[in-house]
C-alpha positions as CSV (number, residue, x, y, z in Angstrom):
1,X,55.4,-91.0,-5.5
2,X,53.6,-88.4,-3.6
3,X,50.0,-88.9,-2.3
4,X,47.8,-86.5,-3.4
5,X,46.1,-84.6,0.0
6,X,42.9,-86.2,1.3
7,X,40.4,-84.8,3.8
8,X,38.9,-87.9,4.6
9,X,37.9,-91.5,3.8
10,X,36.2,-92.7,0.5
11,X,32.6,-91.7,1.0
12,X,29.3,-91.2,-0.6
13,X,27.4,-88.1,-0.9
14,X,24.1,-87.4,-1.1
15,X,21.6,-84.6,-0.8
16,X,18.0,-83.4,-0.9
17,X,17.4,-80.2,-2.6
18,X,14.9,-77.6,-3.4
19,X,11.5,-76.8,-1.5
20,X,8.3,-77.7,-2.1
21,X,7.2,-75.3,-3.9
22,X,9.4,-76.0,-6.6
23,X,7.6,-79.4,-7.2
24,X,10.8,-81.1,-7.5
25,X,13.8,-82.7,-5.5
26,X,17.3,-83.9,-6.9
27,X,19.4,-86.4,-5.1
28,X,22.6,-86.6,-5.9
29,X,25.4,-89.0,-5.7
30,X,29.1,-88.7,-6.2
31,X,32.1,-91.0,-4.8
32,X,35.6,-90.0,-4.6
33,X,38.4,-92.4,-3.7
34,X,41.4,-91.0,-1.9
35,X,43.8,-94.0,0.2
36,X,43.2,-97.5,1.1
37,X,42.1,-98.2,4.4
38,X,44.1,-101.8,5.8
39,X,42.0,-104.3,7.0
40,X,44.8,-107.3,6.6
41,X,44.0,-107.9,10.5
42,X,40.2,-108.6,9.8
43,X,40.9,-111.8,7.4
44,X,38.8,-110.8,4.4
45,X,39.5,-112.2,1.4
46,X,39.2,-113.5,-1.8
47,X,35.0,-114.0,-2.1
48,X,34.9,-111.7,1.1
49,X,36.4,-108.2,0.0
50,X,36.6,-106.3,2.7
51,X,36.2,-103.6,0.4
52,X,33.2,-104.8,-2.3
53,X,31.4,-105.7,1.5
54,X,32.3,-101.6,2.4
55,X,31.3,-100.5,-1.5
56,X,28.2,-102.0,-1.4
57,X,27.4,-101.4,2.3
58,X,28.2,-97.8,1.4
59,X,26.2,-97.8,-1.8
60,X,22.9,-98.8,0.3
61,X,23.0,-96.8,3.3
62,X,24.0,-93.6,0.9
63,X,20.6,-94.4,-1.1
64,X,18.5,-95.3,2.2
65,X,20.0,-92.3,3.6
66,X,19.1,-90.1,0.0
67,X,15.5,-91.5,0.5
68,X,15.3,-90.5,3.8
69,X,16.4,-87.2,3.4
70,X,14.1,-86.9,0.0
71,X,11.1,-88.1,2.6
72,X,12.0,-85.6,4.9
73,X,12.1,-82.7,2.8
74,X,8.9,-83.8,1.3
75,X,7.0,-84.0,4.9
76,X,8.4,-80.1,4.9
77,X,11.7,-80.4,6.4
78,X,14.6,-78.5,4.9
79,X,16.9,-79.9,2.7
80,X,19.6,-81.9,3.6
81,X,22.8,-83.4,3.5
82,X,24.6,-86.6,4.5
83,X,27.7,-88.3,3.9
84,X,28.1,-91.9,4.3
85,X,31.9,-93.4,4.8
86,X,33.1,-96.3,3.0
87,X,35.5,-96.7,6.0
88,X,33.0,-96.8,8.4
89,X,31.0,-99.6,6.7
90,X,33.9,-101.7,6.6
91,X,33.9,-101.0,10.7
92,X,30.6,-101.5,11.2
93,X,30.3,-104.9,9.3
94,X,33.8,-105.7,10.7
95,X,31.7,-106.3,14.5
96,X,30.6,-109.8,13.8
97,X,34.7,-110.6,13.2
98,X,35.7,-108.9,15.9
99,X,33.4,-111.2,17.9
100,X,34.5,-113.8,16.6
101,X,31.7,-114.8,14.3
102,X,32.5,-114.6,11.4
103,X,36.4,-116.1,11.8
104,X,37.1,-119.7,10.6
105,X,36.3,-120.7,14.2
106,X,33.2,-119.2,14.6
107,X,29.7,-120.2,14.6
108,X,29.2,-118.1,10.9
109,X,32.8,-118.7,9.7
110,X,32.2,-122.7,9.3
111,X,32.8,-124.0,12.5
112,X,29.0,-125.1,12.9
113,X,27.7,-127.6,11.2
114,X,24.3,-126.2,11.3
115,X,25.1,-122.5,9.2
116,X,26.9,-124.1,5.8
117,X,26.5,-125.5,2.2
118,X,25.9,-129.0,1.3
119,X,25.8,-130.2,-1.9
120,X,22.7,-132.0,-3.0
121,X,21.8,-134.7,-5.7
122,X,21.3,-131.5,-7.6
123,X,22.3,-128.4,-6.6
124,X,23.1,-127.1,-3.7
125,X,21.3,-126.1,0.0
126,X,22.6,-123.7,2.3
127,X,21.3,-124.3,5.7
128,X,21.0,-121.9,8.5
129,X,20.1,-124.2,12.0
130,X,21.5,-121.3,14.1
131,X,18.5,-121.9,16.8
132,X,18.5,-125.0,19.1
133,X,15.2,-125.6,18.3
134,X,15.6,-125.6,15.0
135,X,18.9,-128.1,15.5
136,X,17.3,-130.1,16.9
137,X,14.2,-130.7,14.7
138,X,16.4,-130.6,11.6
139,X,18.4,-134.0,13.2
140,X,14.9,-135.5,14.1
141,X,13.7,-135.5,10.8
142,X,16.4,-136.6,9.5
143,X,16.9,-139.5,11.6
144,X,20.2,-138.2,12.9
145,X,21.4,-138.8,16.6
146,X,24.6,-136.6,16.8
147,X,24.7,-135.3,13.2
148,X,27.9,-133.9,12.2
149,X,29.1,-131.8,8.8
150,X,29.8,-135.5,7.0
151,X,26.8,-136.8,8.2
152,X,24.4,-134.0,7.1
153,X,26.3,-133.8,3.5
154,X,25.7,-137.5,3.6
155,X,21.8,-137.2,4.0
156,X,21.5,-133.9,1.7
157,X,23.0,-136.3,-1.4
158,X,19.7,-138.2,-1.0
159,X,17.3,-135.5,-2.9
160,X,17.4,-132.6,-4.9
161,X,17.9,-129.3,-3.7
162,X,14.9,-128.0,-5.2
163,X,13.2,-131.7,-3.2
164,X,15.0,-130.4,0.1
165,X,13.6,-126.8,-0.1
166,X,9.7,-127.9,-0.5
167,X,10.9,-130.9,2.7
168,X,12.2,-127.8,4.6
169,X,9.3,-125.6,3.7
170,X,7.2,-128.2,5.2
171,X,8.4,-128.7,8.2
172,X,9.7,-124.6,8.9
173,X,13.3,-125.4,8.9
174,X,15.9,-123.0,8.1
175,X,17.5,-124.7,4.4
176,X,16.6,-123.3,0.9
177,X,18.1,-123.9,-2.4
178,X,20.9,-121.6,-3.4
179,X,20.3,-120.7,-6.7
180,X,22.2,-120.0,-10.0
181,X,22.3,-116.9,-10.8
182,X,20.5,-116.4,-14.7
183,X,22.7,-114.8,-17.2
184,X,22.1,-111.2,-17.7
185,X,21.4,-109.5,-21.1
């Protein structure tokens, strides 16, 4: 089967129109999908979609770009255009990979004990100890000498996550409760 012809990369359009004396602006929004980029190399997926990461980093910078360029027309620039790539999301959130971040070696990929989920009584905590400092204090508290993933799920099983998060708030550590998501409509 033939590909129909594409000029580019899935994008997002958007544009600020008329002038002020007119009284009112439109902003428009379109998407149009020609190809699929590979990113097979980067590791993403399942729960990370390279492509639902690019969609939605795509959707926000085409409506922070739209408001930008609604804000500029109002403060009496002309209008404007802008086109946001889908293609170049997926790039641009592909750095912290490509560093070696976000891989299942790195410090954000699960390789530190410090930036993960543990599972509480109740619930669950996600904890983000990137910091030294806050390392540090976190093992403190918790009486731990050279705490380790086992070790910290060991503690977290002690309280509630909704008990950790107040303990955390108190003591300006990096851990919150995740929370369920409430049934829509």
């Amino acid at each position: 089967m033939k590909g129909r012809p594409c000029s580019g990369s899935t994008s997002r359009r958007m544009k600020a129109g008329g002038n002020s004396n007119s009284g009112s602006a439109k902003a428009t929004y379109s998407s149009r999908r020609c190809g699929r980029p590979r990113y097979s190399g980067w590791g993403w997926t399942g729960r990370h979609s390279i492509r639902c990461l690019a969609d939605l980093a795509g959707a926000e910078r085409a409506v922070s770009t739209g408001l930008a360029l609604l804000l500029g027309r109002e403060r009496g620039q002309e209008a404007g255009y802008a086109e946001v790539s889908l293609a170049e999301m997926a790039d641009e959130f592909a750095v912290p990979w490509r560093q070696g971040l976000t891989t299942p070696d790195g410090v954000l990929g699960g390789a530190y004990a410090g930036y993960d989920l543990y599972r509480a009584r109740e619930g669950w905590v996600a904890l983000a100890a990137l910091e030294p400092h806050f390392w540090k204090e976190l093992t403190r508290e918790l009486g731990l000498t050279s705490a380790d993933r086992g070790q910290l799920q060991q503690a977290f099983l002690a309280k509630t996550a909704a008990e950790w998060e107040a303990w955390a708030a108190d003591r300006a550590l990096p851990l919150a409760r995740v929370r369920e998501p409430t049934p829509g409509p």
